[in-house]
N, C-alpha and C positions, 0 to 999 in steps of 0.2 A: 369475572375474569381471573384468570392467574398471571402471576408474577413468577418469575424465577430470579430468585435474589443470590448473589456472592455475598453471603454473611459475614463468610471469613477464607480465609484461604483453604482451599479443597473442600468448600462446603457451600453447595449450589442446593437453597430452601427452594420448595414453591410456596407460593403465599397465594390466597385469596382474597379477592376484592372487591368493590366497585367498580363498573364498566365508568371510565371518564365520560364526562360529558365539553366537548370542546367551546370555547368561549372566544370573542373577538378573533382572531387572526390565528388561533389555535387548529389544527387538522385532527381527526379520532381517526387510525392509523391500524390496520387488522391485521400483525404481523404477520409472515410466511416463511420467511429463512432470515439466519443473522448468520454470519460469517467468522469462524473464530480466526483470529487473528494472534500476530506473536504478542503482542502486550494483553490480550485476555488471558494467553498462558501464564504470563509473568504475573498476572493477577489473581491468576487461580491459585500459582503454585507459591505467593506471598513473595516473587521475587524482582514485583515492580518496582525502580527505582527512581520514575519519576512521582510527581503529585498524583495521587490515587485516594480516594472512599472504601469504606466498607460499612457498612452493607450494601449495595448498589445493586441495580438491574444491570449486568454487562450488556456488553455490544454492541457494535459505532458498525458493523457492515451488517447490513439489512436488505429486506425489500418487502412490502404488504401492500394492500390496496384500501384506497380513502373509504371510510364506512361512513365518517359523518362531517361538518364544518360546519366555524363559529362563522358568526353574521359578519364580519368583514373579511374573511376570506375570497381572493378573486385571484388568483392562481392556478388555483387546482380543484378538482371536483369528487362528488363522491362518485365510485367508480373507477378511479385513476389509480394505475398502477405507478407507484412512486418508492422510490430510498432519496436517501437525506444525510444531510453533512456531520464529519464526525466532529469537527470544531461549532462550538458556541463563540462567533464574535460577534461583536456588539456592531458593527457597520459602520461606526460614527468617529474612531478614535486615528490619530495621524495613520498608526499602523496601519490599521483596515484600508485606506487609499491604496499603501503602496501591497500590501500582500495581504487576506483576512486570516491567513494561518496563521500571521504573526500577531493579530490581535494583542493590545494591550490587558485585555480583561477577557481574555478566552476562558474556555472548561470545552474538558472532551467530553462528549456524549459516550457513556458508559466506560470513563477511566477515572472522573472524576466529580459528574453528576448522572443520575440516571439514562442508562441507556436501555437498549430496544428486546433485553430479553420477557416478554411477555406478549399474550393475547393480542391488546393492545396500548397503544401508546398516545402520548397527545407530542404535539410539534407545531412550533408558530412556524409558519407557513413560508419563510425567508429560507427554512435553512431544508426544504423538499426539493425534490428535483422531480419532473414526470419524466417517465420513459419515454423514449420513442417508440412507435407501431412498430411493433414486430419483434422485440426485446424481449425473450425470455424471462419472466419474473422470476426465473432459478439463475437467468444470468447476472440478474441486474444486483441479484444481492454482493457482487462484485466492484460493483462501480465505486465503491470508497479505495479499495488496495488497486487497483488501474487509474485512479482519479490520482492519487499518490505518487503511480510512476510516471504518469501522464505529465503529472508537475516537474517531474527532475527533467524526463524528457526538451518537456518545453524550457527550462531553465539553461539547460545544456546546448538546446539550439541556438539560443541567445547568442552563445558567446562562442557557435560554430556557423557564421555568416551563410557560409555556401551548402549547409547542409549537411544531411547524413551521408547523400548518396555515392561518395566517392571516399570514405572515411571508413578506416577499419575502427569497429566498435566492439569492444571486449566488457562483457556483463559478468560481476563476479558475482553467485548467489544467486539460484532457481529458484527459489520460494515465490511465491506470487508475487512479490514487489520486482522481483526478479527479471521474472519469467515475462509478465505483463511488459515490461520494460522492453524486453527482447522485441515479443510480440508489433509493439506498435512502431518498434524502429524498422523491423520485416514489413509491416502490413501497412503501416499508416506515413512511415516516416522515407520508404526507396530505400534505405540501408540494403547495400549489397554488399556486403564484409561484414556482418553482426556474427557476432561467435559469443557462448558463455560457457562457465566453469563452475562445476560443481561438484562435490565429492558425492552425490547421492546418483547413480547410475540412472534412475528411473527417471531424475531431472535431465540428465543430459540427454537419455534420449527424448524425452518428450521435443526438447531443444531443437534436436537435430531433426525430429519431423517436421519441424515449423519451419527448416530452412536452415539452419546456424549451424555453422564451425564450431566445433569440442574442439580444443587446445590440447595438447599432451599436459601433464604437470611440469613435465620437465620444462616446455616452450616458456611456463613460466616465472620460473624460478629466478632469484636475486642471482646476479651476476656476480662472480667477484671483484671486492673495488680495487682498483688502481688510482695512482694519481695524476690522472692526466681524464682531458673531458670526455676521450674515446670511453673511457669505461665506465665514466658516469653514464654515459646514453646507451652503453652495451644490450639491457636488458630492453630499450623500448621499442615497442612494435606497432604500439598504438597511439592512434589519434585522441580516440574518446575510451576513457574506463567510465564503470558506471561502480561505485562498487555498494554493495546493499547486504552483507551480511553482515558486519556490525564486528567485525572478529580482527583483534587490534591489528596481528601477523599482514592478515588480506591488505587490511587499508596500509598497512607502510610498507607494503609491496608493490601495491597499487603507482606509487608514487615511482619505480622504478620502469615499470610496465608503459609510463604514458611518451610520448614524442615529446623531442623539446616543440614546443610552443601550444602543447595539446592541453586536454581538459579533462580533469580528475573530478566525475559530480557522482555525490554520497549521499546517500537516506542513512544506512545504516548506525546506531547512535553507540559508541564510546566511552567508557567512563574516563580511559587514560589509554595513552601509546604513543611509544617512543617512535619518533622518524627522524628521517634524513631530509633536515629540513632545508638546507644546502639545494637538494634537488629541486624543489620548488621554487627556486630561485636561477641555480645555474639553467633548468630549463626551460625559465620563465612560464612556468604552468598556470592554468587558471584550476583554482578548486572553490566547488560548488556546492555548497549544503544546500540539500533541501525537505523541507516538513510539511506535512497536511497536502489535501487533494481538493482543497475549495478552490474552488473558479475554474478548473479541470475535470468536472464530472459530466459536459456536453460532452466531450472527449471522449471520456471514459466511457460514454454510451453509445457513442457512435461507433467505436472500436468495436465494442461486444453486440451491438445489432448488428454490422457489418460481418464480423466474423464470429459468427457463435460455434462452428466447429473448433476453435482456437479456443474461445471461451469453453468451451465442453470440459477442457484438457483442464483446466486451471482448478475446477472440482474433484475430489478425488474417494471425499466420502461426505454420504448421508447419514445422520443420524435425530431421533427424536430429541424433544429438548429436555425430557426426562432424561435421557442417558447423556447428557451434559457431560459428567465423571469422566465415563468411558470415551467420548467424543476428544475432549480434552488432551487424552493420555496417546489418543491415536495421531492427534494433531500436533504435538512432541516428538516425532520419529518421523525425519526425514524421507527416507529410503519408502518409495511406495507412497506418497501421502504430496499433495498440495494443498488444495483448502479444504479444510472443515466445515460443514454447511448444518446446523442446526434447524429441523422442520418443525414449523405449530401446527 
């Protein structure tokens, strides 16, 4: 079998090897597409900033089908088209109860222990998901970045009692975590007011064939402040922001954008950013992190069996996993480009 190893930043080896042989609760996994994602770049291009390895096998978004299993396997079978969680949590620790994203002794599958770029893979058998009938295995290598929004989603509706369906929702950032987001609040969630904003044209429209209000830039703009409450809540029009580009400016604008009493929920990660933390307060807002897509990838496959011409959209290019390089450098440029889909 071969490996494709991140040895070092901008430097994707193949390696050859031993085919695994799977043992107890272990699955032998025949890859077929892995998914690049914004932190494979960050790791290609050496500008990961969280816990990371090198050398490593990258990629947490996959999908292949079962070739072999260890003698205590009772899950899944060979044959089965399956993808698999990008968090390693242990199942056992307080965290895991209340969310396994947050895991006390987590590792991501290819950002920080081997992930799934190669032939094939081994995988204890907790952390697979089967597909359902009818699931594209070029969809399904999707289901970790929809499993991702899937969670802010559900996180979001928590703490929105009555739903999407009467609530204007504003999604900042088309990128697949984005976009996906958009998607299941149109398809899965009755959102009839979902709108998103993005400076790459090609995003917004995909946006708007899916159903969704493009904002002017102007619609969203800081208002200027006064001091009196009127001009604090001047700029809000919305109930739910979701905001997922990670870009300090968005999220402290974000905070101007939301209703008083509404809900401010974020993926996108921060190293530092000034806000107007006043607002959060004078509006009484609820803000909502949220990380990882475990215990949301039924979800996440039900959305993409259901709507696979949506899903269609969310791919944008194929490439072999020899030209890794090239694939990489096309999956960096917004304009034209949603997922990156790597083929074995």
């Amino acid at each position: 079998m071969i490996s494709y190893i991140l040895k070092e930043p901008k430097c994707v080896e193949a390696q050859e090897g031993p085919k695994p042989v799977p043992q107890g609760r272990e699955v032998l996994v025949r890859i077929r597409y892995v998914g690049i994602c914004g932190s494979d770049i960050h790791l290609f291009n050496g500008t990961y900033n969280g816990p990371h390895s090198y050398p490593m096998r990258f990629g947490h978004e996959w999908s292949g089908v079962v070739e072999a299993v260890g003698s205590e396997v009772t899950r899944v079978e060979v044959g089965d088209v399956v993808t698999g969680d990008c968090s390693r949590y242990c199942g056992a620790c307080p965290s895991c109860e209340v969310d396994k994203n947050l895991c006390q002794h987590i590792e991501k599958f290819g950002i920080t222990v081997d992930g799934a770029s190669a032939d094939y893979i081994l995988r204890d058998e907790m952390y697979l998901y089967r597909a359902p009938e009818g699931l594209d295995i070029k969809h399904l290598c999707l289901s970790e970045p929809v499993a991702v929004a899937a969670h802010l989603v559900e996180k979001v509706r928590k703490a929105v009692p009555s739903g999407f369906a009467d609530k204007r929702v504003l999604v900042l950032g088309g990128g697949v975590i984005g976009m996906s987001a958009l998607m299941l609040l149109l398809h899965m969630e009755n959102c009839r007011q979902a709108e998103l904003y993005d400076l790459a044209e090609s995003r917004t429209a995909l946006a708007r064939g899916e159903g969704a209000r493009i904002p002017a830039a102007q619609e969203l703009a800081p208002s200027s402040e006064g001091g009196d409450y009127a001009s604090l809540y001047a700029a809000a029009k919305y109930d739910v922001v979701i905001e997922t580009t990670g870009v300090a400016p968005v999220f402290a604008n974000a905070l101007n954008l939301v209703k008083p009493g509404g809900v401010l929920g974020c993926v996108g990660m921060i190293a530092k950013v000034e806000i107007a933390q006043k607002l959060i307060v004078t509006k009484s807002l609820t803000v909502i992190g949220s990380i990882g897509g475990t215990g949301d990838f039924p979800r996440a496959m039900e959305f993409l069996c259901k709507n696979p011409a949506s899903a269609d959209k969310l791919i944008s290019h194929y490439y072999p996993i020899g030209e890794a390089a090239q694939a990489f450098a096309t999956a960096r440029v917004p304009e034209g480009t949603m997922k990156v889909v790597l083929t074995l």
